[in-house]
C-alpha positions, -999 to 999 in steps of 0.1 A, spaced: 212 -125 -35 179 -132 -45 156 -102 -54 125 -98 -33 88 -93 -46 73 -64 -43 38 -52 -30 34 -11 -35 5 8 -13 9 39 -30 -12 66 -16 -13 107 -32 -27 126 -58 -36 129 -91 -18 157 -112 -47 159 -141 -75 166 -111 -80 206 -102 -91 195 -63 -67 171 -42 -82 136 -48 -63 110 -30 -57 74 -44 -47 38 -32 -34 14 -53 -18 -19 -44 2 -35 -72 17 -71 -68 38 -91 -97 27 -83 -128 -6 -58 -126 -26 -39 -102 -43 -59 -76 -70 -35 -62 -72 4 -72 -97 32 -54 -88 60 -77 -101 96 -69 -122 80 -35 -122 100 -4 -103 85 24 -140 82 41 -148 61 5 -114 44 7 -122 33 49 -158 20 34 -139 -6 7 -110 -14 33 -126 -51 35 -125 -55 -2 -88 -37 -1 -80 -65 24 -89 -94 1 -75 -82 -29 -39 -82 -7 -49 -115 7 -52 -126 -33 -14 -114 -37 1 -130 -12 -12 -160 -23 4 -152 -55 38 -147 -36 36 -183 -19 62 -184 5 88 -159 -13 102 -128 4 90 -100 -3 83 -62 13 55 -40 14 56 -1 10 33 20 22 41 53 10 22 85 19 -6 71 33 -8 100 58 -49 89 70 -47 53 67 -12 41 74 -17 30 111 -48 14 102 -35 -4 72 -4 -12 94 -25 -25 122 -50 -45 101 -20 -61 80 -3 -71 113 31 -49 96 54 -37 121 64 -4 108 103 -5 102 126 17 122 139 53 107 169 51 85 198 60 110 215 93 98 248 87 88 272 113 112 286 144 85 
């Protein structure tokens, strides 16, 4: 079975930081693609464009291989993100009867 590539949209906090800063961080292949470290979501919504490109950039990396996106946590942009990217959001894990 052939492994698929993986692009991460990781979104929470930063342990080292006394007040809850919030990053994004897309990683694709080898490295980091685009990261907004310690923005606001109201800085994060303002460099969305750029955020855009930089994804654009990896999936021209990927070609035409498989791969899946995560978004994780991204409790202020995820429906945004979801509707720019054109990502269906995948259905909730069925849980299995006890």
């Amino acid at each position: 079975m052939q492994q698929l590539k993986h692009i991460d949209i990781v979104y929470g906090e930063h342990p080292e930081r006394n007040q809850r800063r919030r990053h994004l961080r897309i990683s694709a292949l080898a490295g980091n693609v685009l990261n907004l470290d310690g923005m606001w979501p109201e800085q994060q919504a303002a460099v969305l464009p750029e955020f855009l490109e930089k994804l654009n950039e990896a999936f021209r990396v990927l070609g035409d291989e498989p791969f899946i996106i995560h978004l994780e946590g991204l409790v202020d942009h995820e429906p945004d993100i979801q509707k720019m990217l054109g990502l269906i959001p995948a259905a909730p894990m069925e849980e299995e009867p006890a």
